[in-house]
PDB file of the backbone (N, CA, C, O) and the ligand in Angstrom, with CONECT records:
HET     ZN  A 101       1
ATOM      1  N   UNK A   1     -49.985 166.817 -66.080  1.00  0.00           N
ATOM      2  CA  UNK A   1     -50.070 167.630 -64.859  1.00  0.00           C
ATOM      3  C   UNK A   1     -50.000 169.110 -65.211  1.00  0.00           C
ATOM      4  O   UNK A   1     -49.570 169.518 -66.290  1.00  0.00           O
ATOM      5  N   UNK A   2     -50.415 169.826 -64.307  1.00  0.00           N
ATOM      6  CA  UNK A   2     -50.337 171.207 -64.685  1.00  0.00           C
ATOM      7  C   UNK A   2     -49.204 172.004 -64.612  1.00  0.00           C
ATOM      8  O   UNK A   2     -49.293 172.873 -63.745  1.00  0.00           O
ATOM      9  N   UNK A   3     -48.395 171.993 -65.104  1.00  0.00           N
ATOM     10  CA  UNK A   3     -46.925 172.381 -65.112  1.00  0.00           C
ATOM     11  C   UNK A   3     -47.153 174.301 -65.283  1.00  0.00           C
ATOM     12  O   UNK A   3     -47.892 174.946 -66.026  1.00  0.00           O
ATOM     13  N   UNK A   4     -46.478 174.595 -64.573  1.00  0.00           N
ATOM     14  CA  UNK A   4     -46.541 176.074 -65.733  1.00  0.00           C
ATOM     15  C   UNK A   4     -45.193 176.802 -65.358  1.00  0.00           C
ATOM     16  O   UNK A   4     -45.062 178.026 -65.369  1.00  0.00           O
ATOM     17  N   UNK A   5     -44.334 176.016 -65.068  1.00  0.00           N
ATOM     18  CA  UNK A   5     -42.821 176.685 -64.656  1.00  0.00           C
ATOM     19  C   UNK A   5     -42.054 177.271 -63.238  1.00  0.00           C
ATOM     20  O   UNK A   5     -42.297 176.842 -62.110  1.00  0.00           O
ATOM     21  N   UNK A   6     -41.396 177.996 -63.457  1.00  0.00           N
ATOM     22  CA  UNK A   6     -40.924 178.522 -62.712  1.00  0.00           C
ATOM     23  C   UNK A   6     -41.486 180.107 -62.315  1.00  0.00           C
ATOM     24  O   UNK A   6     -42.059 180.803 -63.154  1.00  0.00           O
ATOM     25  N   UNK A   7     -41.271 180.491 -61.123  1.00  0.00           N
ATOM     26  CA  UNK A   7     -41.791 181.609 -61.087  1.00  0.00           C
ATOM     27  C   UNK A   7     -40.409 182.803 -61.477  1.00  0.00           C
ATOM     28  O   UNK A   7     -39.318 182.548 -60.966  1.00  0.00           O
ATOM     29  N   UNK A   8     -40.519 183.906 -62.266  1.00  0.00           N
ATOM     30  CA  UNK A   8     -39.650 184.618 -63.072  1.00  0.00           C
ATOM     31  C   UNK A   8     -38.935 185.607 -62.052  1.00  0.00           C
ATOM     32  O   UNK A   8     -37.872 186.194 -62.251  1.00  0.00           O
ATOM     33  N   UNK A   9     -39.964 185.686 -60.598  1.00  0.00           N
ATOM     34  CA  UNK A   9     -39.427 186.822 -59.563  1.00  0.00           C
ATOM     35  C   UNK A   9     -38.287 185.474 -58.401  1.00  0.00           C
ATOM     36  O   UNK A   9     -37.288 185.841 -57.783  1.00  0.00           O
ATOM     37  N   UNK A  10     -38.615 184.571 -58.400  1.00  0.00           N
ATOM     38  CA  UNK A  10     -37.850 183.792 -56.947  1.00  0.00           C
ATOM     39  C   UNK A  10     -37.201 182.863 -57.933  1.00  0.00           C
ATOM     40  O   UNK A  10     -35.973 182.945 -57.907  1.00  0.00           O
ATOM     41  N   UNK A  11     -37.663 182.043 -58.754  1.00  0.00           N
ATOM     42  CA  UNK A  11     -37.361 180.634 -59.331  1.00  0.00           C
ATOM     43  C   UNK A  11     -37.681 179.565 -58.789  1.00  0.00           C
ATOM     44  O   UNK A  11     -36.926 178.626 -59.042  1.00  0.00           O
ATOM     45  N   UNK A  12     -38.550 179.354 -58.115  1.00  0.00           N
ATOM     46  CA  UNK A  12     -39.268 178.331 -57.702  1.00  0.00           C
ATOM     47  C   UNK A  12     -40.469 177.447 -58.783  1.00  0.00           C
ATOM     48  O   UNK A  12     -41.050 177.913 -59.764  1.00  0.00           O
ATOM     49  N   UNK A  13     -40.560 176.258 -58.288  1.00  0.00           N
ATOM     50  CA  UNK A  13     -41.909 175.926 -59.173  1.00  0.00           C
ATOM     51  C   UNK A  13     -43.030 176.504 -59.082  1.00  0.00           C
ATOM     52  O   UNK A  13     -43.393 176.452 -57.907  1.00  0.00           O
ATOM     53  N   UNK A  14     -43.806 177.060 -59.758  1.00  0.00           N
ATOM     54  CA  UNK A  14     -45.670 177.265 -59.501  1.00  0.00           C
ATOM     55  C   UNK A  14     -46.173 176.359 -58.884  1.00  0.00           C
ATOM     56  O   UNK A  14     -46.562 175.501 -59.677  1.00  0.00           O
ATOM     57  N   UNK A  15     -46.329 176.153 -58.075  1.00  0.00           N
ATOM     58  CA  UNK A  15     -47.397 175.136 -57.479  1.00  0.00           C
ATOM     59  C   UNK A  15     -49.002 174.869 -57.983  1.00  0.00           C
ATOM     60  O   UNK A  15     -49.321 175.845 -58.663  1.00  0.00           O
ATOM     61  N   UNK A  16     -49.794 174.185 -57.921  1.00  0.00           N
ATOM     62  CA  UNK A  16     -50.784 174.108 -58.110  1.00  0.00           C
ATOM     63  C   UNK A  16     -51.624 175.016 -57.151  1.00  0.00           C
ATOM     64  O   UNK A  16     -51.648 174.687 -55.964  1.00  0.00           O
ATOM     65  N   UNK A  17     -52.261 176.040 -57.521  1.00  0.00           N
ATOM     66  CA  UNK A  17     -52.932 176.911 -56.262  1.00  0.00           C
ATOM     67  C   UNK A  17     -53.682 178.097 -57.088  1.00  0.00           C
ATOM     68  O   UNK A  17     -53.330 178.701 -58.101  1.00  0.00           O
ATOM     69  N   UNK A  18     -54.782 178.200 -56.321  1.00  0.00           N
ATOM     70  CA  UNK A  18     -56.023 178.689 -57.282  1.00  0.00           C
ATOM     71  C   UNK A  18     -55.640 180.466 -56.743  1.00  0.00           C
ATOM     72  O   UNK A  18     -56.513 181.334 -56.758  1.00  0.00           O
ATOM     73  N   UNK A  19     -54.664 180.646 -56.442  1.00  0.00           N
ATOM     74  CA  UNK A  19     -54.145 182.108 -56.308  1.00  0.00           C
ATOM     75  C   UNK A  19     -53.191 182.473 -57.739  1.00  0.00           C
ATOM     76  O   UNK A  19     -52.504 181.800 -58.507  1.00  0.00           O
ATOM     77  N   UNK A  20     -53.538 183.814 -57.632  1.00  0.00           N
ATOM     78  CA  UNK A  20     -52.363 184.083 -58.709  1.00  0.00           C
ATOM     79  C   UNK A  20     -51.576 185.186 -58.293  1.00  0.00           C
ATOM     80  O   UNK A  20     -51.523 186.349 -58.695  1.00  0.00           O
ATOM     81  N   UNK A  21     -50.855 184.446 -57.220  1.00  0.00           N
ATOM     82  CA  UNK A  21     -49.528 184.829 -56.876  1.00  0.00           C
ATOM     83  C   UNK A  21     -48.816 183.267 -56.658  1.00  0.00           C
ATOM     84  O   UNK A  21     -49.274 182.126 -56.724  1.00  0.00           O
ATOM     85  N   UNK A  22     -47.438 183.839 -56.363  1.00  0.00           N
ATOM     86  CA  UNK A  22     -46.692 183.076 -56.388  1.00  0.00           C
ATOM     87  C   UNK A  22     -46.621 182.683 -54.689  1.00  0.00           C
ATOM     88  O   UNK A  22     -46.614 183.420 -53.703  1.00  0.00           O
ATOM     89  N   UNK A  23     -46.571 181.099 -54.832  1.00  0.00           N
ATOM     90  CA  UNK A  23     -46.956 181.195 -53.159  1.00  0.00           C
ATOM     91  C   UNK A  23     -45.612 181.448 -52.723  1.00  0.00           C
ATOM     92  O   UNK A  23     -45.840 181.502 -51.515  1.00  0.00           O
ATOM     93  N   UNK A  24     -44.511 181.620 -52.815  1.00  0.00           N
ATOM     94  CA  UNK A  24     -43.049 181.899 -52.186  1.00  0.00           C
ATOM     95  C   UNK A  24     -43.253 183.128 -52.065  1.00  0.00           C
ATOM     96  O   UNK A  24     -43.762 183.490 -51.003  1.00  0.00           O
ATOM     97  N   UNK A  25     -42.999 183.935 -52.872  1.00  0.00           N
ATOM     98  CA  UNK A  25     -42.083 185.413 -52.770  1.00  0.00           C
ATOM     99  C   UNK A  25     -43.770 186.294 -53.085  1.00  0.00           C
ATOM    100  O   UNK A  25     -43.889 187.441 -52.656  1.00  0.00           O
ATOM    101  N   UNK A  26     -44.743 185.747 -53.706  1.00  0.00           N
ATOM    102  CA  UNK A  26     -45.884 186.549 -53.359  1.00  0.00           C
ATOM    103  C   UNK A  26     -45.941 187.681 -54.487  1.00  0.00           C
ATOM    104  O   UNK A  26     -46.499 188.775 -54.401  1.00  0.00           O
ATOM    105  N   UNK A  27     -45.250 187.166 -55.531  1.00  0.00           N
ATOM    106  CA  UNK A  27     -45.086 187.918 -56.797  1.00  0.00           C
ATOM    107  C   UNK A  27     -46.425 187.566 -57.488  1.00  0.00           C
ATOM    108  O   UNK A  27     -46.959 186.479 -57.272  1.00  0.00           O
ATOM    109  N   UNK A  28     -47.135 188.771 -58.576  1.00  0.00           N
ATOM    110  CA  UNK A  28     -48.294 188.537 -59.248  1.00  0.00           C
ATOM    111  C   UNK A  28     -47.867 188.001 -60.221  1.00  0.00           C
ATOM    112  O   UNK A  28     -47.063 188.590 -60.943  1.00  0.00           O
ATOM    113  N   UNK A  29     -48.464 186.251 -60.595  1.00  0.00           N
ATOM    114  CA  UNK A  29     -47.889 185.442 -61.481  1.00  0.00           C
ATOM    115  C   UNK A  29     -48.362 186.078 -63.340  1.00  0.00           C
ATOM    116  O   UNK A  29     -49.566 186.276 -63.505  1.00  0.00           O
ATOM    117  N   UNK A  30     -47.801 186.239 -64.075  1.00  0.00           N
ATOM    118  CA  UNK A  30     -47.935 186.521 -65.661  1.00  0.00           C
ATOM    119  C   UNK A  30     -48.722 185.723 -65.934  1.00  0.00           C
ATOM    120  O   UNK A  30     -48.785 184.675 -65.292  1.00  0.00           O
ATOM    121  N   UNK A  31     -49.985 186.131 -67.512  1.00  0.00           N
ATOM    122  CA  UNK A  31     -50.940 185.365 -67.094  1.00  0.00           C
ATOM    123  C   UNK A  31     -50.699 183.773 -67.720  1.00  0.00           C
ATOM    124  O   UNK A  31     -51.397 182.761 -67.650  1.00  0.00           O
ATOM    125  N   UNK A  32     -49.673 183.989 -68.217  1.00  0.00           N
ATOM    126  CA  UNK A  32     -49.461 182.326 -69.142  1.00  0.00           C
ATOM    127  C   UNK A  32     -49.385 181.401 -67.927  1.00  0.00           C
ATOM    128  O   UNK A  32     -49.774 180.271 -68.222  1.00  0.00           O
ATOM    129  N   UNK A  33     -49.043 181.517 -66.775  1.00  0.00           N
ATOM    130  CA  UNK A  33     -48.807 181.116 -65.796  1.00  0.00           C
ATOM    131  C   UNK A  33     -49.878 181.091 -64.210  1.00  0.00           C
ATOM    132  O   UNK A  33     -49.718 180.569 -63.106  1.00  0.00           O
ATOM    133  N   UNK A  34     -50.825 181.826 -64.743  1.00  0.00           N
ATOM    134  CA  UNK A  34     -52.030 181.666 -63.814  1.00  0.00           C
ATOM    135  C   UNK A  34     -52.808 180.174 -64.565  1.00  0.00           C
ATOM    136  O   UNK A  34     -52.788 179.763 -65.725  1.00  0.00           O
ATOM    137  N   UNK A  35     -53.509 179.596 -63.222  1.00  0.00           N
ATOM    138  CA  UNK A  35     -54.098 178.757 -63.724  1.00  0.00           C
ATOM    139  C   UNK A  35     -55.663 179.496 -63.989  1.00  0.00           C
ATOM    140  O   UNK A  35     -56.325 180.334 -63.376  1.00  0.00           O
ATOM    141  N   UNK A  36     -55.864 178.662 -65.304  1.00  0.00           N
ATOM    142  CA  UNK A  36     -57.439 179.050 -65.695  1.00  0.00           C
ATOM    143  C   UNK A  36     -58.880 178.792 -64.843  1.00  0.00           C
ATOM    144  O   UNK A  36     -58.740 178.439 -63.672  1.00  0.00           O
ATOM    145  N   UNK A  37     -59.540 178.866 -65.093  1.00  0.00           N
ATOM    146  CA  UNK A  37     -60.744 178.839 -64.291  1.00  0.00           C
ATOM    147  C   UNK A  37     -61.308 177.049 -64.289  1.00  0.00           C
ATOM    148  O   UNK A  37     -62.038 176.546 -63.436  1.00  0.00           O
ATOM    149  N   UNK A  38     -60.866 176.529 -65.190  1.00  0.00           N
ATOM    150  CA  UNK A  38     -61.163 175.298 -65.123  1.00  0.00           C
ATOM    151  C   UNK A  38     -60.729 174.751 -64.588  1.00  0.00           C
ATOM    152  O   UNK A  38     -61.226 173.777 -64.022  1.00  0.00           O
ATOM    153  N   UNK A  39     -58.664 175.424 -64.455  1.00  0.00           N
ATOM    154  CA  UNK A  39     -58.042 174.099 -64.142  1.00  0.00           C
ATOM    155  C   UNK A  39     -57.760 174.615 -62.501  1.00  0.00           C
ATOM    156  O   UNK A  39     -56.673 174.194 -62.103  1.00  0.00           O
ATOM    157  N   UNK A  40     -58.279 175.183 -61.789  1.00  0.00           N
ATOM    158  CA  UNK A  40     -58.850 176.140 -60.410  1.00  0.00           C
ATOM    159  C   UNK A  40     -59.478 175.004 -59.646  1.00  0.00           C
ATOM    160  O   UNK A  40     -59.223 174.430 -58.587  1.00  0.00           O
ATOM    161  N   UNK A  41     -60.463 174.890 -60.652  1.00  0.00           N
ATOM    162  CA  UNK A  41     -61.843 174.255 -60.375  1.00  0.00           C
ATOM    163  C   UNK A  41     -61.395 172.138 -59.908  1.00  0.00           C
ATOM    164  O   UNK A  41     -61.784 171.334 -59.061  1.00  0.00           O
ATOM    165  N   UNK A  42     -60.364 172.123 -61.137  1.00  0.00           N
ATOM    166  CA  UNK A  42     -59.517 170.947 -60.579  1.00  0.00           C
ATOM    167  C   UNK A  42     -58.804 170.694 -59.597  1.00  0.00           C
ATOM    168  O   UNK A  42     -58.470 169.571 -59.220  1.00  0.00           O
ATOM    169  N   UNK A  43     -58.485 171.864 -59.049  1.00  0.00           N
ATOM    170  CA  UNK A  43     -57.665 171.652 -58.280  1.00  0.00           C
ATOM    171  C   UNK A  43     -58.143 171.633 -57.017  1.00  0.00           C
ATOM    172  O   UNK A  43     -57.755 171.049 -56.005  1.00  0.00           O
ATOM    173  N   UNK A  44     -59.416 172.662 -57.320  1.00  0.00           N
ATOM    174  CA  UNK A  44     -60.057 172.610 -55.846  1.00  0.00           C
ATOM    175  C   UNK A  44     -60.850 171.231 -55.611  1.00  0.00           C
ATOM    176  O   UNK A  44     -61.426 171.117 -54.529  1.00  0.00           O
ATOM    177  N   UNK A  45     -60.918 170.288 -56.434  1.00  0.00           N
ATOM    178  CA  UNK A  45     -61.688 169.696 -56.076  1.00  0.00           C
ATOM    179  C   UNK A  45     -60.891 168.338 -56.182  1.00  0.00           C
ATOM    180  O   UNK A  45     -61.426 167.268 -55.894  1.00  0.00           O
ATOM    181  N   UNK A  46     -59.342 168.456 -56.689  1.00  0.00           N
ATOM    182  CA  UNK A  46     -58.572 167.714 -55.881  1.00  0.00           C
ATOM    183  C   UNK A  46     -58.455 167.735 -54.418  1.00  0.00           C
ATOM    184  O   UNK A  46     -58.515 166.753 -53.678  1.00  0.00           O
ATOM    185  N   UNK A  47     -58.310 168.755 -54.138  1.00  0.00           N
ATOM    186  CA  UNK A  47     -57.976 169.038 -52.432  1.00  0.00           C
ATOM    187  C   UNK A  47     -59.428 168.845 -51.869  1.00  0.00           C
ATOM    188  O   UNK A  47     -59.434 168.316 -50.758  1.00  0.00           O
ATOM    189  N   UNK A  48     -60.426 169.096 -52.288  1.00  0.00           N
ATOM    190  CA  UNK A  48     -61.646 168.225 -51.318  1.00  0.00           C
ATOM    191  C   UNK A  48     -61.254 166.978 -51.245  1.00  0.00           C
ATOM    192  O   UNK A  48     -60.933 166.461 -50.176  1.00  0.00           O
ATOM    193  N   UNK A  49     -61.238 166.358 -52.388  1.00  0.00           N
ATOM    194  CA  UNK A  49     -61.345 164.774 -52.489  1.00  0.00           C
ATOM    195  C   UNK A  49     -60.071 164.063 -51.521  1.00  0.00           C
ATOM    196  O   UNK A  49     -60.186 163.044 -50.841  1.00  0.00           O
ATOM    197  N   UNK A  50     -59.078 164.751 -51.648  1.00  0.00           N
ATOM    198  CA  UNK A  50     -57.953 164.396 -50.415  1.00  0.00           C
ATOM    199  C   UNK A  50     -58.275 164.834 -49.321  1.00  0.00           C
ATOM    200  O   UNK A  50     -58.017 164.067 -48.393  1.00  0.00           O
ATOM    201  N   UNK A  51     -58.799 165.887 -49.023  1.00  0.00           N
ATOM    202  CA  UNK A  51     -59.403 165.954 -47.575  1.00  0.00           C
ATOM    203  C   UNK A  51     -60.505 164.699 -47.269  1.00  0.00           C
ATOM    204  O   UNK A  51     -60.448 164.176 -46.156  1.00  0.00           O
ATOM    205  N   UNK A  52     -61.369 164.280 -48.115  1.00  0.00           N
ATOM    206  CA  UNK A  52     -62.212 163.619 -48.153  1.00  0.00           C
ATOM    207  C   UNK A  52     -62.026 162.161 -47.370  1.00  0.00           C
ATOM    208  O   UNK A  52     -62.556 161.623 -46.398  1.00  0.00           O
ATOM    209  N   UNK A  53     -60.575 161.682 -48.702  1.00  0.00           N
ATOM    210  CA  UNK A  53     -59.775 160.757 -48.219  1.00  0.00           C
ATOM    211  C   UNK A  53     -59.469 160.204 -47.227  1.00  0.00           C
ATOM    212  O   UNK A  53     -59.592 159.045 -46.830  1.00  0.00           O
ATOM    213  N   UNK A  54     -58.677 161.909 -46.458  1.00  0.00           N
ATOM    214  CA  UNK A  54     -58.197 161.571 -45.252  1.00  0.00           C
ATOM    215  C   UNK A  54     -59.123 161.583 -44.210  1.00  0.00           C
ATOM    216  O   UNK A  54     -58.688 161.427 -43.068  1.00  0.00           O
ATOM    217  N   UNK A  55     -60.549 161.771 -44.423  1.00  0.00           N
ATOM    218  CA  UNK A  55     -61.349 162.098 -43.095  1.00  0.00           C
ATOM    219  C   UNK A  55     -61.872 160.056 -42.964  1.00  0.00           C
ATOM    220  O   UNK A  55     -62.089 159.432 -41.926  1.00  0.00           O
ATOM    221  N   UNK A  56     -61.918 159.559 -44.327  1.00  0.00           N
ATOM    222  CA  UNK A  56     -62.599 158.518 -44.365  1.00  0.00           C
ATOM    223  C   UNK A  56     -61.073 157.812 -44.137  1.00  0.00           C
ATOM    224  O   UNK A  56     -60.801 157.027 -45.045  1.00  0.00           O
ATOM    225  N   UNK A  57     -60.654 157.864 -43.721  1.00  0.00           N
ATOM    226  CA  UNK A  57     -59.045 156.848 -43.357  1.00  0.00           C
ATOM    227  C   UNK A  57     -59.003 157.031 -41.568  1.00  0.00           C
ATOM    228  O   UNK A  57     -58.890 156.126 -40.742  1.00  0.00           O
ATOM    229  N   UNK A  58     -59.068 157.775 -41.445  1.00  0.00           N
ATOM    230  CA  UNK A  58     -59.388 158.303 -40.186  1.00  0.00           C
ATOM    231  C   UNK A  58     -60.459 157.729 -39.480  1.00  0.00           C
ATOM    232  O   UNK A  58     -60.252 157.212 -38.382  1.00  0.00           O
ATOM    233  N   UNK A  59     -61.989 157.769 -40.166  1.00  0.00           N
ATOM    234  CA  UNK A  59     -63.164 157.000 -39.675  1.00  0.00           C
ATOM    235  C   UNK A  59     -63.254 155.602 -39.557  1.00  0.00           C
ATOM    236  O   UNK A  59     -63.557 154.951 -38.556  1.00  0.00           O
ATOM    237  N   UNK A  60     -62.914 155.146 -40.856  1.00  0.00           N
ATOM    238  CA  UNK A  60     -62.795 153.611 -40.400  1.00  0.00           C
ATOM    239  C   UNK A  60     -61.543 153.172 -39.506  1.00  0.00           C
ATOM    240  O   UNK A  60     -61.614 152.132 -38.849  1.00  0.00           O
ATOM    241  N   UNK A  61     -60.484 153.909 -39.486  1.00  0.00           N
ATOM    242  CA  UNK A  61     -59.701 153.053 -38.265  1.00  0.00           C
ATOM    243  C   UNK A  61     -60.478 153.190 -37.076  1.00  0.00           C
ATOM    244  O   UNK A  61     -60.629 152.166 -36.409  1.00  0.00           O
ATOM    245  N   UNK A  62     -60.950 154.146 -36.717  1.00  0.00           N
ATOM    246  CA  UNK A  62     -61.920 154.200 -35.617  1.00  0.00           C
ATOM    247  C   UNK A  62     -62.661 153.458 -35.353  1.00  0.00           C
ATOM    248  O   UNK A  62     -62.775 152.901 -34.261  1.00  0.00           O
ATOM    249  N   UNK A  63     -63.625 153.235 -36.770  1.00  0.00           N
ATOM    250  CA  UNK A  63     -65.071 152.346 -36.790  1.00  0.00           C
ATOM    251  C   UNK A  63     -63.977 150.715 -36.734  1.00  0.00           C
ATOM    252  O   UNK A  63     -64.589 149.736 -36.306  1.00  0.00           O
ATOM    253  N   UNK A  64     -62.510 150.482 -37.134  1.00  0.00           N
ATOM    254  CA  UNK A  64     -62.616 149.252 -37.011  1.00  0.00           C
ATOM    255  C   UNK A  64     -62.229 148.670 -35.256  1.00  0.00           C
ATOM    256  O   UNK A  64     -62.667 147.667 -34.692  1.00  0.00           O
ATOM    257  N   UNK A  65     -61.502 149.463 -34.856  1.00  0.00           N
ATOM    258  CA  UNK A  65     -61.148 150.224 -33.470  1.00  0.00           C
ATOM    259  C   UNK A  65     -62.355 149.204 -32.615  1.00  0.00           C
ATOM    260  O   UNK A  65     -62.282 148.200 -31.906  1.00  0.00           O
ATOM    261  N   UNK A  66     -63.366 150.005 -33.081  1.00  0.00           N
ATOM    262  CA  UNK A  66     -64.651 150.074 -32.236  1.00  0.00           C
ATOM    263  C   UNK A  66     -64.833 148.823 -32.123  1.00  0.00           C
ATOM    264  O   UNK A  66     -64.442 147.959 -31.338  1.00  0.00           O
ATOM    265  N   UNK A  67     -65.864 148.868 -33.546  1.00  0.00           N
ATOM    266  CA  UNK A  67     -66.430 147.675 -33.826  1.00  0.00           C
ATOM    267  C   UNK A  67     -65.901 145.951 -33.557  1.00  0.00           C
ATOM    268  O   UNK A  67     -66.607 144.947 -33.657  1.00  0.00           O
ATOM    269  N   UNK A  68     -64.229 146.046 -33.143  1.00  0.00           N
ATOM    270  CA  UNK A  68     -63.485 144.964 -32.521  1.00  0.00           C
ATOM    271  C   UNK A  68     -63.803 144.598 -31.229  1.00  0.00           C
ATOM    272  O   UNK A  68     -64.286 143.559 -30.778  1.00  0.00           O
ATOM    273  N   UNK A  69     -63.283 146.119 -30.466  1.00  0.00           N
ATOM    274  CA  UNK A  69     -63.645 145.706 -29.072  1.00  0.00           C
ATOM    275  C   UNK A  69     -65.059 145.115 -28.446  1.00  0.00           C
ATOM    276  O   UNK A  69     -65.415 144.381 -27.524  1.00  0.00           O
ATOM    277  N   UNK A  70     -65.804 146.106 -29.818  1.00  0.00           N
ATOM    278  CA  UNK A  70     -67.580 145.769 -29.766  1.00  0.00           C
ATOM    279  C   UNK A  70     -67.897 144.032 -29.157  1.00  0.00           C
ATOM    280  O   UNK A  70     -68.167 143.440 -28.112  1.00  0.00           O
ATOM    281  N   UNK A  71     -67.644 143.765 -30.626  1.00  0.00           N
ATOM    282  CA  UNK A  71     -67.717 142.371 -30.760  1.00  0.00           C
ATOM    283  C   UNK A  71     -67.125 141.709 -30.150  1.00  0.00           C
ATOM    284  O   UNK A  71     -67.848 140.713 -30.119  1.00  0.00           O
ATOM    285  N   UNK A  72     -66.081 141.432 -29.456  1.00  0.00           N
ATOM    286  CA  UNK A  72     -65.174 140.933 -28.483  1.00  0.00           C
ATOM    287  C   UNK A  72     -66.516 140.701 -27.110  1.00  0.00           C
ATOM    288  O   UNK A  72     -66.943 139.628 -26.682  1.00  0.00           O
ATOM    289  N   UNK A  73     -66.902 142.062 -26.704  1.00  0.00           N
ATOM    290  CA  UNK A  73     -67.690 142.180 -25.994  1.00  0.00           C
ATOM    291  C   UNK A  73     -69.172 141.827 -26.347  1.00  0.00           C
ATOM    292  O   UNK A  73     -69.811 141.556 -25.330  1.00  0.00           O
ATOM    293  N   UNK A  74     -69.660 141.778 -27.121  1.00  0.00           N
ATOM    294  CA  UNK A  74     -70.636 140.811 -27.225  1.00  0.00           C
ATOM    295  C   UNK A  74     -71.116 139.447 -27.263  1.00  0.00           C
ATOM    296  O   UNK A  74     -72.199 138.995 -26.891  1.00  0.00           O
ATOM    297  N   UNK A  75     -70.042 138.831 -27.815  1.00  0.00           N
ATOM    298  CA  UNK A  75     -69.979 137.291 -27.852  1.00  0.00           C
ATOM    299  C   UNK A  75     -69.914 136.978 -26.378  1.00  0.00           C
ATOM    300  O   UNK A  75     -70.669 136.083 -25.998  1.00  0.00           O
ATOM    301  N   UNK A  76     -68.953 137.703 -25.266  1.00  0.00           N
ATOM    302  CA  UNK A  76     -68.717 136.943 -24.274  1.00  0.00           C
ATOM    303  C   UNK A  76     -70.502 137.366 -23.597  1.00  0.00           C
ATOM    304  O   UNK A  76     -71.016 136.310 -23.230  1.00  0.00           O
ATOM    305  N   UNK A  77     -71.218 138.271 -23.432  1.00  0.00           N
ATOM    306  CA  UNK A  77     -71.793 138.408 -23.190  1.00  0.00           C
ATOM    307  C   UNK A  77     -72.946 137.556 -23.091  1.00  0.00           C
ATOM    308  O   UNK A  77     -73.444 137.162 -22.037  1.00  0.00           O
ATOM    309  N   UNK A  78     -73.554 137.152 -24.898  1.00  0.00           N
ATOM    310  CA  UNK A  78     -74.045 136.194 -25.362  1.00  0.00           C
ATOM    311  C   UNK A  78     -74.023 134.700 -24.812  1.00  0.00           C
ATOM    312  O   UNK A  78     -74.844 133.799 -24.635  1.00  0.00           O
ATOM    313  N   UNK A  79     -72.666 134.903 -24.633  1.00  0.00           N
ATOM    314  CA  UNK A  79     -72.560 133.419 -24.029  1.00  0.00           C
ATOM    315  C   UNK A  79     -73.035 133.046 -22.433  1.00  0.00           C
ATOM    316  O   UNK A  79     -73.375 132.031 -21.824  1.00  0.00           O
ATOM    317  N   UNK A  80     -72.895 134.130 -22.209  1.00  0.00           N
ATOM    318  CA  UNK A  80     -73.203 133.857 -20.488  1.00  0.00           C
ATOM    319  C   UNK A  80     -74.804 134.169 -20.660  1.00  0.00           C
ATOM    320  O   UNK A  80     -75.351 134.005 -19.570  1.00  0.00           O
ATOM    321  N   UNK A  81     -75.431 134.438 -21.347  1.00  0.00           N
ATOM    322  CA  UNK A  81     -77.015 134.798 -21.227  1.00  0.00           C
ATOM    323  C   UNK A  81     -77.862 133.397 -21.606  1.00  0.00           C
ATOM    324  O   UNK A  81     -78.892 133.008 -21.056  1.00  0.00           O
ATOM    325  N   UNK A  82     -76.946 132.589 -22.985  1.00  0.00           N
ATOM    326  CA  UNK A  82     -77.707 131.087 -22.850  1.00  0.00           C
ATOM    327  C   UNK A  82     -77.459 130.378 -21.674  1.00  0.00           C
ATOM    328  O   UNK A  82     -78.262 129.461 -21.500  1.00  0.00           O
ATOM    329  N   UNK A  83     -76.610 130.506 -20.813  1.00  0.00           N
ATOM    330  CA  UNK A  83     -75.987 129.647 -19.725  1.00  0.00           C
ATOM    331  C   UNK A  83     -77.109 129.526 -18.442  1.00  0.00           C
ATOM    332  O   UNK A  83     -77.161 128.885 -17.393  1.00  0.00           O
ATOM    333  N   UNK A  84     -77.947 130.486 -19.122  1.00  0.00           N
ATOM    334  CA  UNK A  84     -78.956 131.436 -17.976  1.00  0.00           C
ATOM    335  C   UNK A  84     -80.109 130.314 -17.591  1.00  0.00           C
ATOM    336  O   UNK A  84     -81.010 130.600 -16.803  1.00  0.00           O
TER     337      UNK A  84
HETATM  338 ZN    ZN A 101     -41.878 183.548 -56.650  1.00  0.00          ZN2+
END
């Protein structure tokens, strides 16, 4: 994981965050302690992929939501149309 310490102005952990400040106290992080351009690039595209996550966790409870009551409602439907 990307560890890079404590911050030297508050004492908090660095967080993972493509800023180079410290997200607490808003101190300009030293550069041993900025993340690099690569590992930026990881991170941002951790946080898509969890946004991602959560949009598709979200959709299918919906789509299964739906697609229940759907079908519930179709069968009975079906059935009364051969009866015809
Ligand atoms: Zn700090």
């Amino acid at each position: 994981m990307n560890d890079k310490g404590n911050c030297e102005s508050c004492g908090r952990k660095i967080q993972n965050t493509v800023f180079d400040k410290c997200m607490y106290c808003g101190e300009v992080l030293p550069k041993h302690q900025i993340f690099s351009e690569n590992e930026k690039e990881t991170i941002l595209a951790n946080q898509k992929q969890a946004e991602l996550d959560e949009a598709k966790v979200s959709k299918s409870k919906s789509n299964n939501h739906f697609g229940r009551d759907g079908g519930v409602f179709y069968l009975g439907g079906d059935s009364g149309g051969s009866c015809d």
